[in-house]
C-alpha positions in Angstrom: 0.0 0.0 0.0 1.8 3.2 -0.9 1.6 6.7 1.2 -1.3 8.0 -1.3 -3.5 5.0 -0.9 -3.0 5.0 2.6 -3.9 8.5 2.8 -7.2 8.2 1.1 -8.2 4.9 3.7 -7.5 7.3 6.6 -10.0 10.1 4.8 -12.7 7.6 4.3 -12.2 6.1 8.2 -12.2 9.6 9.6 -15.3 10.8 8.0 -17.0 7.5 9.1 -15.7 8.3 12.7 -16.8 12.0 12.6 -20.3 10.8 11.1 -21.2 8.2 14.3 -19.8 10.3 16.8 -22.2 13.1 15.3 -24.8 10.4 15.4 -24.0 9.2 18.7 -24.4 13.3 19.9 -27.6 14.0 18.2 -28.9 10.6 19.2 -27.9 11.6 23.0 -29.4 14.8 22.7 -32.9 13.3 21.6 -32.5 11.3 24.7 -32.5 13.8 27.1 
């Protein structure tokens, strides 16, 4: 896997991560 493929993976894992935790948040806030 070179640095440029690699580099794209991480992009598409972060914005999965930012997208649950957002989720996770708004889901929490309907909770309350």
């Amino acid at each position: 896997m070179d640095m440029n493929a690699r580099n794209q993976y991480l992009k598409v894992l972060q914005r999965k991560y930012f997208m649950a935790k957002s989720r996770r948040e708004k889901s929490l806030i309907l909770d309350e």
